[in-house]
Residue frames as qw, qx, qy, qz and C-alpha x, y, z in Angstrom:
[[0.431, 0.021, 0.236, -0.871, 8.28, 2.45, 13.21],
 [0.426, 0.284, 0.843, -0.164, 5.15, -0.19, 13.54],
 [0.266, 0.148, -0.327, -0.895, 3.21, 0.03, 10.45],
 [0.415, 0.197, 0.786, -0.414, -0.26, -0.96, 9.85],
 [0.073, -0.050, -0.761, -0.643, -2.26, -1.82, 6.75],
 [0.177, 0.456, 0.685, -0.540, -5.69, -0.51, 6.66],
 [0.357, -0.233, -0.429, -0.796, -8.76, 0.16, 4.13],
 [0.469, 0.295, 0.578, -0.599, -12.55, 0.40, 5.10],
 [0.067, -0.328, -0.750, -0.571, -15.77, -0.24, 3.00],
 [0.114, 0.214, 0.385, -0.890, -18.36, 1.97, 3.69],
 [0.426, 0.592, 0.669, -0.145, -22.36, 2.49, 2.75],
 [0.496, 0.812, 0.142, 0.275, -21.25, 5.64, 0.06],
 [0.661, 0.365, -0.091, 0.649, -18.77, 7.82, -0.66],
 [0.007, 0.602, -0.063, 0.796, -19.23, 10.97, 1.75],
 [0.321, -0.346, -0.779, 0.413, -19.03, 10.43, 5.59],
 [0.025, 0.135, 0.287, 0.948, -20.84, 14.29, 5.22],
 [0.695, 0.085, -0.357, -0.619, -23.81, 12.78, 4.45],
 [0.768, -0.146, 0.279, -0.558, -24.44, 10.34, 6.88],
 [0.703, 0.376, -0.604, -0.024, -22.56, 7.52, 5.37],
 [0.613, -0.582, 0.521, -0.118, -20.73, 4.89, 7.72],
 [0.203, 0.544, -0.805, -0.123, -18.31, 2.13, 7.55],
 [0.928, -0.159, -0.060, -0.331, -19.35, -1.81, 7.37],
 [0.971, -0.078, -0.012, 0.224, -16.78, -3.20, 7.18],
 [0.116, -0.895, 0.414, -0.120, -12.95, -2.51, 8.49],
 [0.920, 0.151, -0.102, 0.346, -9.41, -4.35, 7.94],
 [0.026, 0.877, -0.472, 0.083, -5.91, -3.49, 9.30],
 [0.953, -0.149, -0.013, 0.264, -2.75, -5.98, 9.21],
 [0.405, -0.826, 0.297, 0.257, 0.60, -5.15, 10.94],
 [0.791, 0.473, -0.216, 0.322, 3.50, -5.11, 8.88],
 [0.746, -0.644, 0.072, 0.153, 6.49, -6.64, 10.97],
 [0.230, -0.545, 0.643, 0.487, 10.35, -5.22, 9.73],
 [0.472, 0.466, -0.507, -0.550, 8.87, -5.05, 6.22],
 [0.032, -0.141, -0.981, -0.127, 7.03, -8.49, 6.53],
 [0.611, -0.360, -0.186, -0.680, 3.30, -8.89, 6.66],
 [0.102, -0.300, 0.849, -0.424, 2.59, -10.15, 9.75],
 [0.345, -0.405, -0.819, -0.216, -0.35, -13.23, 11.11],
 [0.021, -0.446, -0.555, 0.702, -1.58, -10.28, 13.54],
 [0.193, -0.289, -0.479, -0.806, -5.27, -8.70, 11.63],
 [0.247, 0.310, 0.427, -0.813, -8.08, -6.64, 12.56],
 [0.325, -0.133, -0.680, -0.644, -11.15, -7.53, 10.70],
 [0.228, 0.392, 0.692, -0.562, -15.00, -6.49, 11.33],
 [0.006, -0.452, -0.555, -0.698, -17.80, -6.12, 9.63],
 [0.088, 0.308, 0.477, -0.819, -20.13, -3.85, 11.05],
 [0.137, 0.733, 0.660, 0.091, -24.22, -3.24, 11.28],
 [0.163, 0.249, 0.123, 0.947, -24.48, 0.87, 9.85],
 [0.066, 0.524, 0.651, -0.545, -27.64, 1.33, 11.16],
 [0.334, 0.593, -0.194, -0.706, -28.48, 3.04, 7.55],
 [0.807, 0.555, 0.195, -0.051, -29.24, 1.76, 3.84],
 [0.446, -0.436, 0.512, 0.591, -26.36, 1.57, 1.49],
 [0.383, 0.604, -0.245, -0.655, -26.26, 3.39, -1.87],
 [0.863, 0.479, 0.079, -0.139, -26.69, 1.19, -4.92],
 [0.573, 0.692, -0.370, 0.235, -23.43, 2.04, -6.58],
 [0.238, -0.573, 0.734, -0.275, -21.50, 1.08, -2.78],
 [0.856, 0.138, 0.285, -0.409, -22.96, -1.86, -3.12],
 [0.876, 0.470, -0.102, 0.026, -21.93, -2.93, -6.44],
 [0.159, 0.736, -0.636, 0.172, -18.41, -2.08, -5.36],
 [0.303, -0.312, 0.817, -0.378, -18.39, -4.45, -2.13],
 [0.260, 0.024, -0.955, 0.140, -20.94, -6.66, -2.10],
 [0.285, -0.171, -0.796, 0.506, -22.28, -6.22, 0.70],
 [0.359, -0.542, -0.377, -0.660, -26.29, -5.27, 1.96],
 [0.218, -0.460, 0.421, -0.751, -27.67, -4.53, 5.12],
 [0.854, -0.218, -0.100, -0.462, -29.55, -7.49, 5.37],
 [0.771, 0.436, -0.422, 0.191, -26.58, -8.96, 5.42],
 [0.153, 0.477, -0.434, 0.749, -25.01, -6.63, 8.48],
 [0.547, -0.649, -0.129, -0.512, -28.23, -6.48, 10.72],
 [0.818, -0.470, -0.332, -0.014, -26.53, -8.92, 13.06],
 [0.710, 0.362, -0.143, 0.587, -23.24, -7.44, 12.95],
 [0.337, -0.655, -0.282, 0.615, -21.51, -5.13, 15.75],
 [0.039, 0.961, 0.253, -0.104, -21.72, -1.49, 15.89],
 [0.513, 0.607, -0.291, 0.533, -18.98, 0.75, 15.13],
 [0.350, -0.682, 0.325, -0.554, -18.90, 2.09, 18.51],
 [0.773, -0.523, 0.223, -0.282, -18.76, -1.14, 19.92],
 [0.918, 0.007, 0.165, 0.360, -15.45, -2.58, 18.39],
 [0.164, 0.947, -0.052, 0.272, -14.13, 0.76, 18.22],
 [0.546, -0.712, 0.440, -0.039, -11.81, 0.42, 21.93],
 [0.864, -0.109, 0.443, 0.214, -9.95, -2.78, 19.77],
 [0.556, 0.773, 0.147, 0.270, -9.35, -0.78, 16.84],
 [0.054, -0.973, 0.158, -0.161, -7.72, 1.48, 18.54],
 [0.726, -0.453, 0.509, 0.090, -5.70, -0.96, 20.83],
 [0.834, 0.277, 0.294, 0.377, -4.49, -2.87, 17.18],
 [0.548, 0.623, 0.157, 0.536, -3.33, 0.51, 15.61],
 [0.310, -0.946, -0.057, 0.080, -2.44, 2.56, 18.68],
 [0.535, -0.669, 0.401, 0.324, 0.97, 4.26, 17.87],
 [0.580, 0.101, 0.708, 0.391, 1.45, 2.83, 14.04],
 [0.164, 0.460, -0.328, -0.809, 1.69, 4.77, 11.05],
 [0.665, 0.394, 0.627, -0.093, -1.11, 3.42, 8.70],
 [0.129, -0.358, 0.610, 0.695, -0.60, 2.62, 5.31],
 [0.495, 0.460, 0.509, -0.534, -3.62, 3.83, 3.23],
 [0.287, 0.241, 0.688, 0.622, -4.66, 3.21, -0.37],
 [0.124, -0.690, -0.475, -0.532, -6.58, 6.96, -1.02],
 [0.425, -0.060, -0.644, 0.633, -6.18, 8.13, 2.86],
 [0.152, -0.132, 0.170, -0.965, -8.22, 10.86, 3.22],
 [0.709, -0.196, -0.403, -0.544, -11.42, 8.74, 2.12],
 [0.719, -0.388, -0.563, 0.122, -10.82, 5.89, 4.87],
 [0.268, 0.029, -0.332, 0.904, -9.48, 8.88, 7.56],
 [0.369, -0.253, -0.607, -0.656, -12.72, 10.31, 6.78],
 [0.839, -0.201, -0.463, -0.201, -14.89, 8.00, 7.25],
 [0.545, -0.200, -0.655, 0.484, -12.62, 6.94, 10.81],
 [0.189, -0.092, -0.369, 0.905, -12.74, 10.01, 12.35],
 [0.457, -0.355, -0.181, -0.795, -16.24, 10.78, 11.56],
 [0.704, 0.023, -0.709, 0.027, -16.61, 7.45, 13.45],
 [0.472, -0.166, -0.560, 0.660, -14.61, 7.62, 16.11],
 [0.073, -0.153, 0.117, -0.979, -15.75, 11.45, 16.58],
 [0.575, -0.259, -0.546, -0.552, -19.63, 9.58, 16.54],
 [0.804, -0.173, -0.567, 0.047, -18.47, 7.63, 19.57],
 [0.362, -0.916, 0.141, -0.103, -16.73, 10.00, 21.47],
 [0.894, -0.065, 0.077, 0.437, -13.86, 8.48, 20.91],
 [0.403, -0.599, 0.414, 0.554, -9.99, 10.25, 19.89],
 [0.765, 0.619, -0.175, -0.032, -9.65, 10.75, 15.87],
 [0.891, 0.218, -0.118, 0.381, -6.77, 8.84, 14.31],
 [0.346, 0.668, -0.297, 0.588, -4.30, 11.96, 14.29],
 [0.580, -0.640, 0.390, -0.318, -4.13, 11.25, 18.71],
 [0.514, -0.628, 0.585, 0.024, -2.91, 8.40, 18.61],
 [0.801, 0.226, 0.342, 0.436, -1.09, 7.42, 15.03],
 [0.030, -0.595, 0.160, 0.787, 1.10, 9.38, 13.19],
 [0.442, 0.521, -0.359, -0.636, 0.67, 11.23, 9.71],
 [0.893, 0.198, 0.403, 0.033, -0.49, 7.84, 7.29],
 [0.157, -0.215, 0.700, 0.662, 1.55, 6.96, 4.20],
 [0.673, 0.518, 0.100, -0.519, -1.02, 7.53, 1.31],
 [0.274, -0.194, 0.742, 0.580, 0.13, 4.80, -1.56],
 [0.498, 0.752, 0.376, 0.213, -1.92, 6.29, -3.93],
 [0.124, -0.945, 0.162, 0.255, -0.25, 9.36, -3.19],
 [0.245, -0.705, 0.565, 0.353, 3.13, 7.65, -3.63],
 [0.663, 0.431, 0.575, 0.211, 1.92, 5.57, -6.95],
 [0.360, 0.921, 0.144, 0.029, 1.27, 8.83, -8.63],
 [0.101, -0.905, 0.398, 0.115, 4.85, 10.24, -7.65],
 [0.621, -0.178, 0.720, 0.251, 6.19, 6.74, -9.14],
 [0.351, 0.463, 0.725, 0.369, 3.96, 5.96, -12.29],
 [0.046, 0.374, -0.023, -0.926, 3.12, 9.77, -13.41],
 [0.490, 0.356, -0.368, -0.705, 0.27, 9.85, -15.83],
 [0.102, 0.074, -0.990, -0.066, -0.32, 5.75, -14.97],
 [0.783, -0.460, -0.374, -0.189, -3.94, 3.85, -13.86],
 [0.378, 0.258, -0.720, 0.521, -2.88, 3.59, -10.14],
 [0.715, -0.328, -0.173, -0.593, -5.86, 1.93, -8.66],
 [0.434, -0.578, 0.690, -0.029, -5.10, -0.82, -6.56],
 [0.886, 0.249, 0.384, -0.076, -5.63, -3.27, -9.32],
 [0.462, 0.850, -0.234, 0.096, -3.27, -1.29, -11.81],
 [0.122, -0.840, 0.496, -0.182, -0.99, -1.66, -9.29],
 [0.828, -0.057, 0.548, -0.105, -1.34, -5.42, -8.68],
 [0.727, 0.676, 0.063, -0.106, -0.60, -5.57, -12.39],
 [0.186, 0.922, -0.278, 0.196, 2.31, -3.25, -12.16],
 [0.178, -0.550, 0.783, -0.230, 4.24, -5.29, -9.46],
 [0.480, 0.084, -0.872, -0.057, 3.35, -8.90, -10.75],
 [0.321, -0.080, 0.691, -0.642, 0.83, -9.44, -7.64],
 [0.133, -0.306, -0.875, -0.350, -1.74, -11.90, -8.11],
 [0.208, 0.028, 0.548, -0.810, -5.21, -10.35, -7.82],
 [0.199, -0.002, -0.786, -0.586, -7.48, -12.71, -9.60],
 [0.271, -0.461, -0.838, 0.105, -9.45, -13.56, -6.87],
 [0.096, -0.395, -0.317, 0.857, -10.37, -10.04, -6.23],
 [0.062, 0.531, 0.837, 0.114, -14.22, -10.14, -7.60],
 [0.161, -0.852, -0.269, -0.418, -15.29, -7.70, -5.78],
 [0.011, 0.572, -0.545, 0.613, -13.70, -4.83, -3.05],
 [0.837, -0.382, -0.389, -0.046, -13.22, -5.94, 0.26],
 [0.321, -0.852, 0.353, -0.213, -11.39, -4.58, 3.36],
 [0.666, -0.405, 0.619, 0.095, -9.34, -7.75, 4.35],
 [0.793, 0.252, 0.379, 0.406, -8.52, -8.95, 0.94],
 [0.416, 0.808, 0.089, 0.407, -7.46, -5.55, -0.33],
 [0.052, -0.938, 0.320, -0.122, -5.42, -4.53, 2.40],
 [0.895, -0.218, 0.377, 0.100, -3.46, -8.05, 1.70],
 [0.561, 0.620, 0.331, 0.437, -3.30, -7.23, -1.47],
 [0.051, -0.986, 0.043, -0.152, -2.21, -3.39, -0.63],
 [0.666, -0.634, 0.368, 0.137, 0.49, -4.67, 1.87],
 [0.740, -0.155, 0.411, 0.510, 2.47, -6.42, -1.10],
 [0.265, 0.889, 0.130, 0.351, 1.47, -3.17, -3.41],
 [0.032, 0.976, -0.033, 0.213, 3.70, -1.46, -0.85],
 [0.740, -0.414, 0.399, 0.349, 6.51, -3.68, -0.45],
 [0.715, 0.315, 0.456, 0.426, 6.75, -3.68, -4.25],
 [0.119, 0.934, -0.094, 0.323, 6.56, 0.37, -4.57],
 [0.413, -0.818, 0.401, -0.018, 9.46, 0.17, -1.69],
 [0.556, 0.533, -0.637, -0.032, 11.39, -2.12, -3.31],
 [0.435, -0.349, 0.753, -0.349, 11.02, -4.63, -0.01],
 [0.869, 0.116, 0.137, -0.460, 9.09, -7.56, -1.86],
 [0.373, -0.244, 0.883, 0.145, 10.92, -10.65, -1.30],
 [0.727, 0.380, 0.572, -0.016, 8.64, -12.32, -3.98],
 [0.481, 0.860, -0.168, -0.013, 10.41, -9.61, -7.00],
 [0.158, -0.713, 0.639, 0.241, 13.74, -11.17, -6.48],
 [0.939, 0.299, -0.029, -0.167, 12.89, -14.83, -7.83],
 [0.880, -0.019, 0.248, 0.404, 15.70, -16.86, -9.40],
 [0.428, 0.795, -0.132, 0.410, 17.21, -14.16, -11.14],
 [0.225, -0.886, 0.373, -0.161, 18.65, -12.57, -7.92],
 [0.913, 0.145, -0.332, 0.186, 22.40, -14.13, -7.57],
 [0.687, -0.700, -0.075, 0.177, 24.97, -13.91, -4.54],
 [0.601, 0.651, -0.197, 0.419, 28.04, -11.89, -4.45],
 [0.739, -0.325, -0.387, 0.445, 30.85, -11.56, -2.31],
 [0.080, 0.899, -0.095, 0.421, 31.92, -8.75, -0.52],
 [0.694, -0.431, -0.454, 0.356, 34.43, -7.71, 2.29],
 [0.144, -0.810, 0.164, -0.544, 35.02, -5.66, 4.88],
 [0.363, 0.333, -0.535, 0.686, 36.84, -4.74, 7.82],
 [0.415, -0.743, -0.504, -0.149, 35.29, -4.87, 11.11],
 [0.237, -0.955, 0.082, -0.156, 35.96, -2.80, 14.51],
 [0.634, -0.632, 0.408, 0.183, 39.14, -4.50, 15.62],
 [0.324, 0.654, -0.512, -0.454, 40.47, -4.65, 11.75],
 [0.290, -0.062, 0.912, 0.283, 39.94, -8.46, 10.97],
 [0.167, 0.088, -0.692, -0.697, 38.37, -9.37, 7.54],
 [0.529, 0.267, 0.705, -0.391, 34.70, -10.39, 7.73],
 [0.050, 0.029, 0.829, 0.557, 33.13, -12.12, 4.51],
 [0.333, 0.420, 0.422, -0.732, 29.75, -10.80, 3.59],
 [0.218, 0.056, 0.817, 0.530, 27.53, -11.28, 1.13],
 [0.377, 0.412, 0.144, -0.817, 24.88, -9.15, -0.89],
 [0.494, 0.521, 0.682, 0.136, 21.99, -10.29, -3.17],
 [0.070, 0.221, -0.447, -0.864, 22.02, -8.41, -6.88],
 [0.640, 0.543, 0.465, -0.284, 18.69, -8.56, -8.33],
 [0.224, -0.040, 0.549, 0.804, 19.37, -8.69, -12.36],
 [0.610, 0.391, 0.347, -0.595, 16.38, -7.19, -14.05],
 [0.637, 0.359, 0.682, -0.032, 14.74, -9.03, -16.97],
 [0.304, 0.165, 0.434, 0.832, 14.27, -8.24, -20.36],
 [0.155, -0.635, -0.721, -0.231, 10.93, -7.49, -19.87],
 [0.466, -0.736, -0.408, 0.276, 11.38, -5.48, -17.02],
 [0.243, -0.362, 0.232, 0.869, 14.30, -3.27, -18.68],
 [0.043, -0.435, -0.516, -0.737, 11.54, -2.37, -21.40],
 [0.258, -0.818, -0.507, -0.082, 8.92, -1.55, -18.82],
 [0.458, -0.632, -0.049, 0.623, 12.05, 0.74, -16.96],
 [0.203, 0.253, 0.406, 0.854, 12.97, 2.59, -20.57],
 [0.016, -0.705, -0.582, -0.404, 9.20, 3.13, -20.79],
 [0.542, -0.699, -0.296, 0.360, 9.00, 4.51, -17.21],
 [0.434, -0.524, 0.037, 0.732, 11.56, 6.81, -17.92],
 [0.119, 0.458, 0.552, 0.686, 10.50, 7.80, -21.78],
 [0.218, -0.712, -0.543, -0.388, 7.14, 9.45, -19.70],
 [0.563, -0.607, -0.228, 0.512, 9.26, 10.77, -17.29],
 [0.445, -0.050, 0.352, 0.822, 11.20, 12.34, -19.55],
 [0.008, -0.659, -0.465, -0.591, 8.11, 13.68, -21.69],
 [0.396, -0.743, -0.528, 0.108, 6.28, 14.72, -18.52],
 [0.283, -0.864, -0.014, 0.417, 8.96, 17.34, -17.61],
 [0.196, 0.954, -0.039, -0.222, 10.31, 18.24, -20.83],
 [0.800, 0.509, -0.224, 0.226, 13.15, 16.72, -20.97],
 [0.251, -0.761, 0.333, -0.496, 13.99, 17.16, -17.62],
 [0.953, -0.296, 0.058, 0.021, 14.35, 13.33, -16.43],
 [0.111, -0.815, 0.568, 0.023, 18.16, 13.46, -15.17],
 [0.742, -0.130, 0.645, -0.123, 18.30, 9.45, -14.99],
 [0.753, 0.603, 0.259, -0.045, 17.63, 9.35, -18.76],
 [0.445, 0.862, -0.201, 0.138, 20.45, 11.52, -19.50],
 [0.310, -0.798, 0.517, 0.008, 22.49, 9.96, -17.52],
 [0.799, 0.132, 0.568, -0.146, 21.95, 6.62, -18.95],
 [0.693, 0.704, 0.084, 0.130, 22.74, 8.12, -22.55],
 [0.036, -0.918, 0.394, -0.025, 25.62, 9.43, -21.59],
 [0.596, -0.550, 0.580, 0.080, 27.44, 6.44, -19.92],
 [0.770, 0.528, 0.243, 0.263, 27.89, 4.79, -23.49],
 [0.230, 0.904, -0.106, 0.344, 29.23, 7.84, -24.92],
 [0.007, 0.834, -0.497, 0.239, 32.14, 7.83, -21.59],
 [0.721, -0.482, 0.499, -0.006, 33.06, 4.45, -21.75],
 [0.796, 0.517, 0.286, 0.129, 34.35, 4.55, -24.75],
 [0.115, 0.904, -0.294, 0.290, 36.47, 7.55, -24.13],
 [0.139, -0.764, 0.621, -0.107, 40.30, 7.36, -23.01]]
């Protein structure tokens, strides 16, 4: 399935209340690459922007005044993400905020023509239980550089998002490094001759086996003593030693 990286900035927190979006970012992610195809507008709200949205982004209306409407870069939006499963940091808030949009314009909401988003906050929390799992935390968490990330920003944060969710999927060619080493394998193809194949092994680090213990220590608390992984892990000592 096409997937699409997307976050908004917006004038406050509550499309409700008259809020809107200034600014809007979406990059395609090709067979679990980021691709050089991006959507990226700022946009004039045609309102003030709260103090405290502000400080987040940046960004001021004096700034926007010249800037297109939502309604009028709305028909390209669509066209970039028609059919792609967006991959949101918080979803409901930038859903929201689209569909109040789109609904503003007369336009189709999201749920015509994309399916259901992935939420990776959603699927942070069901990783890192009881973690920070902002998108900085998360930068942290999977070794992403986000130094240059001052302030929010739709196109730098859903760059920054895109290798957040390679690294929660375990797809992030940049986590294999020098460590990862080549091994041989073989198999048998359809007409039974031998074909030589070969799979990459990632070793983990020390470092990284202490951050996986931890990971699994707060699992473990969290449900009681209920984290199967842990106990399987003690065990396997304990039956290679037997017979």
């Amino acid at each position: 399935m096409r997937q699409v990286v997307l976050d908004t900035e917006t004038t406050g927190l509550d499309p409700r209340q008259g809020h809107r979006i200034i600014e809007v970012a979406a990059i395609e992610m090709d067979g679990r690459k980021i691709s050089n195809r991006t959507f990226h507008r700022y946009l004039n709200p045609e309102r003030e922007i709260d103090e405290g949205a502000a400080a987040v982004h940046g960004l001021t209306l004096e700034r926007l005044q010249n800037e297109a409407k939502f309604a009028e870069i709305a028909p390209a939006l669509l066209e970039f993400i028609a059919g792609a499963q967006l991959i949101i940091h918080n979803a409901p808030f930038d859903m929201g905020f689209l569909n109040a949009e789109l609904a503003r314009a007369n336009l189709p909401t999201l749920d015509a023509i994309c399916p259901p988003p992935l939420d990776t906050l959603k699927l942070a929390k069901e990783l890192h239980p009881g973690k920070k799992n902002n998108l900085n935390a998360l930068c942290d968490r999977y070794f992403i550089d986000n130094s240059h990330r001052t302030l929010h920003g739709a196109l730098l944060d859903t760059e920054l998002l895109a290798e957040v969710y390679l690294g929660m999927t375990r797809g992030q060619e940049s986590l294999l490094g020098e460590e990862a080493v080549e091994v041989d394998s073989v198999q048998l193809n359809a007409q039974g001759e031998t074909l030589q194949l070969s799979a990459r092994v990632l070793c983990a680090s020390d470092e990284e086996l202490a951050l996986h213990e931890a990971q699994m220590n707060d699992i473990d608390k969290a449900s009681k003593g209920a984290c199967i992984w842990k106990r399987l892990t003690q065990a396997a000592p304990e039956s290679a030693t037997q017979g």
